[in-house]
Residue frames as a rotation matrix with the C-alpha (Angstrom) as fourth column:
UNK 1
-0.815 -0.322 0.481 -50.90
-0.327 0.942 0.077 39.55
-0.478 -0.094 -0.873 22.47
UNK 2
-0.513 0.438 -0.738 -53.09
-0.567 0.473 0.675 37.38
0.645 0.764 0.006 20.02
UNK 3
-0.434 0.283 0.855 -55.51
-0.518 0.698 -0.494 35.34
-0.737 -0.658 -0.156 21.88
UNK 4
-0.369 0.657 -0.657 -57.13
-0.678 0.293 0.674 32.45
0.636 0.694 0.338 20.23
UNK 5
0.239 0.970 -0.041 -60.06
-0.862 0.231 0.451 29.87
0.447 -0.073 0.891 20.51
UNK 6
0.119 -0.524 0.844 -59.65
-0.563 0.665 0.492 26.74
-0.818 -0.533 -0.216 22.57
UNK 7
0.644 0.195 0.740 -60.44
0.260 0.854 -0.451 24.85
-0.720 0.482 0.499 18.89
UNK 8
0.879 -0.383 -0.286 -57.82
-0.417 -0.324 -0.849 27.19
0.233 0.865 -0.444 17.35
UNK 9
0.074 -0.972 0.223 -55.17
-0.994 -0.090 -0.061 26.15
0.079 -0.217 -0.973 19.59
UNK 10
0.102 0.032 0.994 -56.02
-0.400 0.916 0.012 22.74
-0.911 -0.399 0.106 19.39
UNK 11
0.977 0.212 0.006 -55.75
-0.052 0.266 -0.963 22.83
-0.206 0.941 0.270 15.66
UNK 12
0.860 -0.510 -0.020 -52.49
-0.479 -0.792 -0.378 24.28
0.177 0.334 -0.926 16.21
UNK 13
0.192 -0.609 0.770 -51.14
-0.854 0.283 0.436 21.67
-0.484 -0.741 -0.465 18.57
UNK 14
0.704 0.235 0.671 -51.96
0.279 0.776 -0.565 19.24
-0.653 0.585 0.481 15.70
UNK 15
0.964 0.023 0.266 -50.04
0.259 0.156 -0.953 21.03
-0.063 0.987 0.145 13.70
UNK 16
0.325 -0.941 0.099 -46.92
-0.779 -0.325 -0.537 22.06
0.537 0.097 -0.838 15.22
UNK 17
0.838 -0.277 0.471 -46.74
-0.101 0.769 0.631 18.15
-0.537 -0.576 0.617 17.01
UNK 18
0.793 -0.350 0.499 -44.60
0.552 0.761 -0.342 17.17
-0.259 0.547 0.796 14.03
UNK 19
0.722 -0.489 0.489 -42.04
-0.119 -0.785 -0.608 20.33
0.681 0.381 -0.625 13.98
UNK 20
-0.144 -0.949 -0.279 -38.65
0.888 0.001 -0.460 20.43
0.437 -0.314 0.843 14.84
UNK 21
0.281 -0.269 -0.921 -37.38
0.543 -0.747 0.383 23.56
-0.791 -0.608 -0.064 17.63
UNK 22
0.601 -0.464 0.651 -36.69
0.768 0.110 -0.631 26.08
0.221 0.879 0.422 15.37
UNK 23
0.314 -0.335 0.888 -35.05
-0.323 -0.917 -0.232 28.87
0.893 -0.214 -0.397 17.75
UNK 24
0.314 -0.020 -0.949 -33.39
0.910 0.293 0.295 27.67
0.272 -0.956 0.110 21.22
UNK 25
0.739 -0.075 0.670 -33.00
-0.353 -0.890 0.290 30.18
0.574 -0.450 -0.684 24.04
UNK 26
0.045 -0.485 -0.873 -29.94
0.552 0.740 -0.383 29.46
0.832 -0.465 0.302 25.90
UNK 27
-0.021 -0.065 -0.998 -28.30
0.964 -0.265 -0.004 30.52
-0.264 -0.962 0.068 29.41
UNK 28
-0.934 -0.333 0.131 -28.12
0.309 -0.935 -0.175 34.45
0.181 -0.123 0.976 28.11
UNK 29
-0.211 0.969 -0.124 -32.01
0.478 -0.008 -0.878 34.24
-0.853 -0.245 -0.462 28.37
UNK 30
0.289 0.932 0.220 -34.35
0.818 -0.121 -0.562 36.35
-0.497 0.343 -0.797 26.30
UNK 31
-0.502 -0.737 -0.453 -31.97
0.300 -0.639 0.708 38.81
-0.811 0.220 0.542 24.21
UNK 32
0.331 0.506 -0.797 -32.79
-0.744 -0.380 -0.550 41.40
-0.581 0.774 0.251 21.64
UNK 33
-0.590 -0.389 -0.708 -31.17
-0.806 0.225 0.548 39.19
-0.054 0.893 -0.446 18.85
UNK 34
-0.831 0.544 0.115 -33.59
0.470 0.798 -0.377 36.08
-0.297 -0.260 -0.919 19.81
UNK 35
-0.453 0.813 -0.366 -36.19
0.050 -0.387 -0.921 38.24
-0.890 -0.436 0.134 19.56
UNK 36
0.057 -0.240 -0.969 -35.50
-0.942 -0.335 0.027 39.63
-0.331 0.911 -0.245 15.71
UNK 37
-0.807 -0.374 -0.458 -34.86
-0.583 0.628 0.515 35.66
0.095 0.682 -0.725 15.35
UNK 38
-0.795 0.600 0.086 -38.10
0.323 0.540 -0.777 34.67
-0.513 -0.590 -0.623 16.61
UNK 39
-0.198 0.602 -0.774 -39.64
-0.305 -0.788 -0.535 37.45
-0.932 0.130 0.339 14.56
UNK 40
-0.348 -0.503 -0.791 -38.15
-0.917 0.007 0.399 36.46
-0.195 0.864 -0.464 11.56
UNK 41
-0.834 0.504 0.225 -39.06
0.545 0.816 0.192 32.48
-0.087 0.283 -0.955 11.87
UNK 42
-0.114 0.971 0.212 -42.94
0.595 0.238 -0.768 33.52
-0.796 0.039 -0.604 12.23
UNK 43
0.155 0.111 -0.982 -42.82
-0.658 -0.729 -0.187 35.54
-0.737 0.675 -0.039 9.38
UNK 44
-0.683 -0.273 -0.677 -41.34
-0.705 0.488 0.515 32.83
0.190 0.829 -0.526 7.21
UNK 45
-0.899 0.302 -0.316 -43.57
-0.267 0.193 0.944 30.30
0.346 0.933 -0.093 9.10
UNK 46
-0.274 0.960 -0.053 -46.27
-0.321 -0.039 0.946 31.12
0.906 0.277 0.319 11.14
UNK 47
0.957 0.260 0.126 -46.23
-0.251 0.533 0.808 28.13
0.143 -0.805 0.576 13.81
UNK 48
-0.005 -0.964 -0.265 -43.11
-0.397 0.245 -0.884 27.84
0.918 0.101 -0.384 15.32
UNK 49
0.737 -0.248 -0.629 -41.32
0.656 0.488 0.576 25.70
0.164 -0.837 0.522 18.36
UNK 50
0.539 -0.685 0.491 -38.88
-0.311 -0.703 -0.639 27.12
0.783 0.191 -0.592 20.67
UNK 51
0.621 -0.345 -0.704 -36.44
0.656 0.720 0.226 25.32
0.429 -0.602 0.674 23.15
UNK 52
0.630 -0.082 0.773 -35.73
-0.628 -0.638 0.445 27.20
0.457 -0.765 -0.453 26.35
UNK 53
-0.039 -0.549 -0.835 -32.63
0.044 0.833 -0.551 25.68
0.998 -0.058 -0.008 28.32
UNK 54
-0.682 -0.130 0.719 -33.32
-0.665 -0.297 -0.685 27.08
0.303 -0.946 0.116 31.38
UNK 55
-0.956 0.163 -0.244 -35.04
0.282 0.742 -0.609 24.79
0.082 -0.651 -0.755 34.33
UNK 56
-0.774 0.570 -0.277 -37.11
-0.078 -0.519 -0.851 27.46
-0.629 -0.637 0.446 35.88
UNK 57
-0.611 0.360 0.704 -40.60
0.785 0.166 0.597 27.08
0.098 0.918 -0.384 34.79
UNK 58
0.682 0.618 -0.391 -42.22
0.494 -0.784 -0.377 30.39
-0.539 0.064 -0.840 35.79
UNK 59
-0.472 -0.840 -0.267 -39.03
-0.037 -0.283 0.958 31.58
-0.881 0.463 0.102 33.60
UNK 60
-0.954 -0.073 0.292 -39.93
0.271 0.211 0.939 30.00
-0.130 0.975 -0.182 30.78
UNK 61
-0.075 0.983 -0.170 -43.76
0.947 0.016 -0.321 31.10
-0.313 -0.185 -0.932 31.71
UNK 62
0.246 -0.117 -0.962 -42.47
0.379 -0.902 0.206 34.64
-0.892 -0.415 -0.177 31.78
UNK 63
-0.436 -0.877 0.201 -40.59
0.361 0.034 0.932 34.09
-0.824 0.479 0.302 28.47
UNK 64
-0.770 0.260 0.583 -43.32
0.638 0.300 0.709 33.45
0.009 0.918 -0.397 26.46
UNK 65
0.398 0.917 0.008 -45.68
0.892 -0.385 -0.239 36.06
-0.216 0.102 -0.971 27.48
UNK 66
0.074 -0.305 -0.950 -42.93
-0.149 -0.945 0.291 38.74
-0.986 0.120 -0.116 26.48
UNK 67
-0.801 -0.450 0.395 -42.30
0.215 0.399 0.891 37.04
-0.559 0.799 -0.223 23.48
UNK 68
-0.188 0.982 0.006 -46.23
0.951 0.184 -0.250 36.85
-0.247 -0.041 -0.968 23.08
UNK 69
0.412 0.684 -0.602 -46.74
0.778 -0.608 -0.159 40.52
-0.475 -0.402 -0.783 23.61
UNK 70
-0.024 -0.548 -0.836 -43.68
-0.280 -0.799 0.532 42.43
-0.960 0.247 -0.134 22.54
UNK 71
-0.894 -0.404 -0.193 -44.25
-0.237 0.062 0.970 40.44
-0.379 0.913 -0.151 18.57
UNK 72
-0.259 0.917 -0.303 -48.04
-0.838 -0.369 -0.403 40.38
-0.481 0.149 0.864 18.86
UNK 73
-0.594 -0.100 -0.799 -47.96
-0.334 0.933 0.132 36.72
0.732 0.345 -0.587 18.75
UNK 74
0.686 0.548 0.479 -50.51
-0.727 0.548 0.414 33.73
-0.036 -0.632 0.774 20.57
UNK 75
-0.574 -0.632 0.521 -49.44
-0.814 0.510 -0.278 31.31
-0.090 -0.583 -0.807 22.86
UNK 76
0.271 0.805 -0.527 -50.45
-0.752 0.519 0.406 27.92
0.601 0.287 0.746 21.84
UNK 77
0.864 -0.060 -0.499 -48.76
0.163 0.973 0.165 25.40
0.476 -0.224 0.851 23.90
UNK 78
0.098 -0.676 0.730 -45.92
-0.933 -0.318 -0.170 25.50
0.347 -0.665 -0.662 26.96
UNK 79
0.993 0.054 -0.105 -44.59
-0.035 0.984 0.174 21.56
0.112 -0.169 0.979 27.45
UNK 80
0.228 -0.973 0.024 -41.52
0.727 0.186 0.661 21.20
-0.648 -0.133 0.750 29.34
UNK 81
-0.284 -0.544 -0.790 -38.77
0.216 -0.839 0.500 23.40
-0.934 -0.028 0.355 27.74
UNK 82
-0.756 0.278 0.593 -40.67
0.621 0.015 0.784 23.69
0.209 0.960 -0.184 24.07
UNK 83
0.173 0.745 -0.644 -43.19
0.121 -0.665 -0.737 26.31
-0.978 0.050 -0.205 23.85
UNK 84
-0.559 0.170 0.812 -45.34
0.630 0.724 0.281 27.21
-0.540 0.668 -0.512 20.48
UNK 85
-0.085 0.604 -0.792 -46.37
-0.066 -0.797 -0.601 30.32
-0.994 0.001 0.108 19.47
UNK 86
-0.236 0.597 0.767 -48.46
0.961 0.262 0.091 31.15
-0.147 0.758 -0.636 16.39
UNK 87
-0.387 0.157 -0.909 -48.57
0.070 -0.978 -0.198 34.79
-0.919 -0.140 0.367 14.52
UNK 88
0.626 0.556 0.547 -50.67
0.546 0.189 -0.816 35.12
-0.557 0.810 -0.185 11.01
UNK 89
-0.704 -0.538 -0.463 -48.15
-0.006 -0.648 0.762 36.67
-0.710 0.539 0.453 8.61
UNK 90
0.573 0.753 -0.322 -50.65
-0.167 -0.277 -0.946 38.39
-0.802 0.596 -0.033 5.84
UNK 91
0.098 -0.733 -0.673 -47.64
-0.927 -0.313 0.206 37.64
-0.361 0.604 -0.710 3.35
UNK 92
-0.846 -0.426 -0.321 -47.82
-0.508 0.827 0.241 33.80
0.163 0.367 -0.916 3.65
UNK 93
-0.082 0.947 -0.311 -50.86
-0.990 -0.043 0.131 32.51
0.111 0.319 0.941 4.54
UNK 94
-0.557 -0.830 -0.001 -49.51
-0.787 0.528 -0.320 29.29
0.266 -0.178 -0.948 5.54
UNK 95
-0.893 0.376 -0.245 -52.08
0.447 0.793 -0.413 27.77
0.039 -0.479 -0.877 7.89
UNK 96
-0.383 0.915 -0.126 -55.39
-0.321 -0.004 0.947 27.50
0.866 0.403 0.295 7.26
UNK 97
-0.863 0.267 0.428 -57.20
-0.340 0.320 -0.885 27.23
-0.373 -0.909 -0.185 11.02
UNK 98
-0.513 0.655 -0.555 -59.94
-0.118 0.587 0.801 24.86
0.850 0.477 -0.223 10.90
UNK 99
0.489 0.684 0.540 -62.89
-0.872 0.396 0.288 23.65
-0.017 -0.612 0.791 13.28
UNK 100
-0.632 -0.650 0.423 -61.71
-0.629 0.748 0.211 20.57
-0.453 -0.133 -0.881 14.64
UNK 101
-0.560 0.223 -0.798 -62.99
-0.691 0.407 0.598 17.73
0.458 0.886 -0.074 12.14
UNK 102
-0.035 0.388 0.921 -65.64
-0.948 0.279 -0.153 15.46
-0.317 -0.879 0.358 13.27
UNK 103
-0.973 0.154 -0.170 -66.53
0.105 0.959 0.262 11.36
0.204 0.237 -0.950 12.47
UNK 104
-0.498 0.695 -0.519 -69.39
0.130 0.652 0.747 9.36
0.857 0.304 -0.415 12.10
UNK 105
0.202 0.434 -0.878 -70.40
0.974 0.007 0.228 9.44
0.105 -0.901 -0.421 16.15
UNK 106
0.492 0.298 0.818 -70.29
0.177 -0.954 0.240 13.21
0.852 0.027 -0.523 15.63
UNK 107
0.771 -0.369 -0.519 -67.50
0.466 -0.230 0.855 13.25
-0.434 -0.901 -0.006 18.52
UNK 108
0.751 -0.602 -0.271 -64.39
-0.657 -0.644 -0.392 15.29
0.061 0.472 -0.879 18.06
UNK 109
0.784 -0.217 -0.582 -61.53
0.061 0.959 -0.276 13.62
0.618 0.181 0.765 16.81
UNK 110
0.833 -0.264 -0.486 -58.75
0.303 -0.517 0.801 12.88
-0.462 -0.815 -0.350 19.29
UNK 111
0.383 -0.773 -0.505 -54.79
-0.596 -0.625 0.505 14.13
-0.706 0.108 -0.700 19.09
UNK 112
-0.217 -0.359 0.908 -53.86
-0.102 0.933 0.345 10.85
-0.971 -0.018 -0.240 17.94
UNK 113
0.103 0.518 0.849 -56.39
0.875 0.358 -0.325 10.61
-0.472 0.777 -0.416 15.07
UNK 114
0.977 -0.075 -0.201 -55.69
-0.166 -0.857 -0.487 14.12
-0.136 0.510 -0.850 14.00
UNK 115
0.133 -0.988 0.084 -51.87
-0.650 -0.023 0.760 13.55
-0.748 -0.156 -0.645 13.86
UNK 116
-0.401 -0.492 0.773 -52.54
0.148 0.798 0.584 10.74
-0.904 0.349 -0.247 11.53
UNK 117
0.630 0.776 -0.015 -54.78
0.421 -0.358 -0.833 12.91
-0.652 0.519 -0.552 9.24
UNK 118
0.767 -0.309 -0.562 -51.51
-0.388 -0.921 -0.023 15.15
-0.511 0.235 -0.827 8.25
């Protein structure tokens, strides 16, 4: 499993606010084909969303650290039935992780103001 920085995954959460689910898990749960289709999105792009229909949230807790582990992928974010993982593909190069950007009063900016940056 990929671990990253608290300022990577905050960069990340900035950047996958504005994405659409691309993969949904339904009632068969966590199936090899999902998997291969999960593989396949972060390869094309990197930061993806995924909508889980199950309720259960130590389920969906459970999901995402197999996902996580068995495709050598970081967890960046687990809200309600959306979860956000994040794998570097050396082929695209997509996202560019940054330090979070500062302002004038040398505070970090918040979600809000980063969201309107993009």
């Amino acid at each position: 499993m990929l671990t990253l920085s608290v300022s990577e995954r905050l960069a990340l959460k900035g950047r996958a606010h504005s994405l659409n689910p691309i993969v949904m898990i339904g009632n068969a749960g966590l199936t090899e084909s999902v998997l291969k289709e999960i593989d396949a999105s972060l390869l094309r792009h990197e930061l993806i969303k995924i909508r889980v229909m199950g309720d259960d949230r130590a389920l969906r807790e459970s999901m995402m650290t197999e996902i996580c582990t068995q495709l050598h992928a970081g967890p960046v974010q687990h809200i309600g039935k959306i979860l956000v993982i994040f794998r570097p593909s050396p082929e695209a190069n997509l996202i560019e992780i940054k330090k979070m950007p500062r302002h004038k009063g040398k505070k970090p900016l918040t979600k809000k103001q980063l969201g309107s940056r993009s």
